[in-house]
N, C-alpha and C positions, 0 to 999 in steps of 0.2 A: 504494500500500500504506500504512495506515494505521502511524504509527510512536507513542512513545510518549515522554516526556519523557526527555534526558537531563542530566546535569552535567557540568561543564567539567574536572572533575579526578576521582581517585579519592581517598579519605580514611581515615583507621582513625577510631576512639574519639570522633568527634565525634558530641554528642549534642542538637546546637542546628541542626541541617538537618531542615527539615520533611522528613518523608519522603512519599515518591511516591504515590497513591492503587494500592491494589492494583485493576489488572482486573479485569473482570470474567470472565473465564476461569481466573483462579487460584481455586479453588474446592477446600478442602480439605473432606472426610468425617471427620467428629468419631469418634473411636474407639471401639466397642462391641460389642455384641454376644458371643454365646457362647466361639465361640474365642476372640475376643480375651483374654479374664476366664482363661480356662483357658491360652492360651500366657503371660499376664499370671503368673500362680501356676506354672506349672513353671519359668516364669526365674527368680524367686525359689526355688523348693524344691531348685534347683540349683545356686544361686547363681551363675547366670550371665550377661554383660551382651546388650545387644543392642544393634548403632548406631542400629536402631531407636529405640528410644527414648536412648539417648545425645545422637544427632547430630539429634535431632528432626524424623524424618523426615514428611514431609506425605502420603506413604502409608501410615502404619501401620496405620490402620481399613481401608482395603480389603486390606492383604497378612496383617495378622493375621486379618480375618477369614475368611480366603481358607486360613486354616493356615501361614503362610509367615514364615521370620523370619529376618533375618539376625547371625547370631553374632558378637559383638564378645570378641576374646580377649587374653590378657594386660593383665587391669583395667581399670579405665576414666580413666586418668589416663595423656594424650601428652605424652611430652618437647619438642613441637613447637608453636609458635602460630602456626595459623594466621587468618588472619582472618576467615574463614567459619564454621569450625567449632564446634560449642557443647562439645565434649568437654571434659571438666577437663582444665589444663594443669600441671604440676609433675614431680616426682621420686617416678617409680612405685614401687610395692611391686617387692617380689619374684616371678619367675618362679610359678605354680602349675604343676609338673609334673604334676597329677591333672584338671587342667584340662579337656586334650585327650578322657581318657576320658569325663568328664561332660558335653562338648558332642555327643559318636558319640553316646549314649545318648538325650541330648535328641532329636537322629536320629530315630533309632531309634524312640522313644517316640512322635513325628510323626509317622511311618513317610513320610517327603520321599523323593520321587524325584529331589531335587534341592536339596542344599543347597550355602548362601551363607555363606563365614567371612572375617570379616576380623580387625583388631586395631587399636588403637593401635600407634603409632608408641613404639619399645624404644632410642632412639639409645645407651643408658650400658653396649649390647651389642653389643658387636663385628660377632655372627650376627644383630641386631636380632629375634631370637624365630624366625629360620629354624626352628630345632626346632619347636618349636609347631605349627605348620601343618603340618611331616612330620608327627607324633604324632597329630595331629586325621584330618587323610586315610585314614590306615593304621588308627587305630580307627575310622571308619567302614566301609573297607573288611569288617572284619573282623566285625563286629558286623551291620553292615546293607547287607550286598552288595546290588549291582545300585542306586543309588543316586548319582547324578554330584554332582560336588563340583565348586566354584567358592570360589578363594582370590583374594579381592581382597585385595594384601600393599603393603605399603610398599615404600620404591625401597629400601631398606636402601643406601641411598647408594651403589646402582650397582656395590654388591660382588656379583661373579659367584660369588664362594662361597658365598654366604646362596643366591644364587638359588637355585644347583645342590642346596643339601638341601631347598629344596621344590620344586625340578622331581623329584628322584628318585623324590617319592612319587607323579610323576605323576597331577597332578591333571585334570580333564577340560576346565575353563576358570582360565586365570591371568588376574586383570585386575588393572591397577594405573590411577588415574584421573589422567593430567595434568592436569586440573581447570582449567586458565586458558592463558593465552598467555603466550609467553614474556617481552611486554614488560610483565606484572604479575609474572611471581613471583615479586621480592621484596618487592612489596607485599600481595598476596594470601597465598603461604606462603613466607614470608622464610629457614626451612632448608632448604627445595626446591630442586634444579637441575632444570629441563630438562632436562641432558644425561644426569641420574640416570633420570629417566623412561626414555628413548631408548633408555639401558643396558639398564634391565630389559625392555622389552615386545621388545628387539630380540636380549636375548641367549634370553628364554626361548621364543622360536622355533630360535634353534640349537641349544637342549639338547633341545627335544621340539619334531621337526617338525610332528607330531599335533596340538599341545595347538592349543585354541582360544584366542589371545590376545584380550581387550579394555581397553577403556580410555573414560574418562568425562569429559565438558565441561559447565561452569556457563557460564550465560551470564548477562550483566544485571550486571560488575562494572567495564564502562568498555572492555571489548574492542568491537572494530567487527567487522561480520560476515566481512569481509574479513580478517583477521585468524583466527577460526574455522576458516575453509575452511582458512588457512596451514596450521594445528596439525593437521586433517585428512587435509592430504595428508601430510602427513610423518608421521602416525600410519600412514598404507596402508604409505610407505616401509618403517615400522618392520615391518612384519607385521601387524598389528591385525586382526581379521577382526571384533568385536564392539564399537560405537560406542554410547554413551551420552551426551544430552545433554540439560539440563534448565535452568530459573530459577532462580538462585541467591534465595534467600529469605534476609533476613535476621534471623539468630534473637535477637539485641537489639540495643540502640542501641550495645553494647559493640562491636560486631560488624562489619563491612564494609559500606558503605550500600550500598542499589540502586542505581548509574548508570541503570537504565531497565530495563521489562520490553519480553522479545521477544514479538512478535504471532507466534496460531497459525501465521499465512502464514508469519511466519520459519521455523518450526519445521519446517512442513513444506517450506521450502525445502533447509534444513541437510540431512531426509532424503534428499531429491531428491538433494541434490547427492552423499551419502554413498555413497550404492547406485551412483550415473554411476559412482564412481571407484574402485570394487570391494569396498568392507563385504561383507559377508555378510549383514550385519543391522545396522540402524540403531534407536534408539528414539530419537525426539528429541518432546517435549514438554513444555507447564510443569510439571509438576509429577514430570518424568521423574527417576530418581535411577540409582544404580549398579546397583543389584541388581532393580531394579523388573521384574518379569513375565520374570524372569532364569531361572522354568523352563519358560517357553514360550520364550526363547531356542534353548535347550539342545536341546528338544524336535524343533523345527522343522529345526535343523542338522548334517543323516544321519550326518557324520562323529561326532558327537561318540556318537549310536542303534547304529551299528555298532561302533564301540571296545569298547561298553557289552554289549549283544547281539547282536552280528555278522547284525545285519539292519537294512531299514528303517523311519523310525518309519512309523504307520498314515497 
């Protein structure tokens, strides 16, 4: 199996390491097209963010043009640094309690069979923005029935109380992304625990047997593949039934370097391995991310078709 270069360490902020030659499989689609321009102008007439373009996603021409977007709620500025991530980091504004209503409308306006929310990271709140995500759910519900929802939420540091006010609004899939191994994360996201992760994917199976858990892995920051599988199985222990897993791409030299890109064959071994040891569903690819084709997920796994309309999908 063809492997790819890697380095001896991992590193923050240095900006004097040649970086890696990108593959030739990492092939991003330049952003365009009709939808794009039109879901481009209602995130603005609504003033809303998107991690889409926040987090500089390498799908956003195929899922904006595809109508598809994923909601970034409570501003766009995380209490949290991590090294991957391109989000503004500092001392956020104030909660938007009008918020919740004008992301259901965006909904709405979509007319999505299947929408995607997430947030920044709220640490200077106790609930870390639990409400929010009740409030966004429940105005969907309400506005735009028959539409499944997908809350990828922070560990809110493993408090079962936050979980529990958005487990109540019962949403159709919870995912929260462990994103690395445990022996980077305090190099990768330094206010992260593990055992926060653990908490959350492990309690929001005890509050909703139903709900569809997942969770999401970068690879390409110095973890070995062995390693992967680790955090895999112990995602099955946790409950996890949806696995995401993709190339970490580096969004500037500010940023966490590449230790090496995975070959397709990796990718599609991770699947392989995923599905042997009971996923429901596996995406694993370069350019794969959290939310990516997150409503053919939804679509494909009867439980969540029956919850929704007590039959099965076509």
């Amino acid at each position: 199996m063809p492997r790819t270069p890697t380095r001896d360490r991992l590193t923050t902020g240095q900006t004097d390491i040649k970086p890696i030659r990108r593959p030739e499989w990492i092939k991003v689609r330049a952003p365009s097209g009709e939808n794009f321009h039109w879901l481009h102008n209602l995130m603005r007439s609504k003033h809303l963010n998107t991690v889409c373009e926040e987090a500089m996603c390498p799908n956003i021409g195929e899922c904006w043009g595809d109508g598809t977007a994923t909601f970034l709620m409570m501003g766009d500025i995380c209490t949290r640094s991590c090294g991957f991530c391109d989000i503004k980091r500092g001392q956020p504004n104030d909660l938007d309690w009008l918020e919740p209503a004008r992301v259901a409308q965006a909904v709405k306006t979509m007319n999505l069979k299947h929408a995607v929310i997430t947030s920044v990271n709220r640490d200077e709140r106790k609930d870390g923005g639990a409400p929010i995500f009740a409030m966004v759910i429940r105005h969907v519900r309400q506005i735009h029935p028959g539409c499944s929802i997908e809350v990828l939420i922070p560990d809110f540091k493993g408090s079962l109380e936050a979980l529990q006010i958005v487990m109540d609004a019962r949403p159709e899939i919870l995912n929260h992304n462990v994103e690395t191994v445990p022996r980077l994360f305090k190099r990768v996201q330094p206010q992260d625990r593990y055992e926060w992760a653990a908490a959350t994917l492990t309690n929001a199976k005890k509050l909703d047997p139903e709900v569809l858990t997942k969770s999401g892995i970068m690879v390409g920051l110095g973890e070995s593949l062995a390693e992967v599988k680790d955090v895999m199985r112990d995602q099955r222990l946790w409950g996890v039934d949806i696995l995401t897993v993709g190339q970490y791409l580096q969004p500037s030299k500010k940023h966490l370097p590449i230790e090496r890109y995975y070959t397709p064959e990796e990718f599609a071994e991770i699947k392989r391995f995923g599905l042997e040891i009971g996923f429901k569903w596996v995406e694993s690819g370069p350019l794969v991310r959290s939310s990516y084709r997150a409503a053919d997920q939804v679509r494909a796994l009867s439980v969540v078709h029956r919850r929704l309309y007590g039959e099965n999908p076509d």
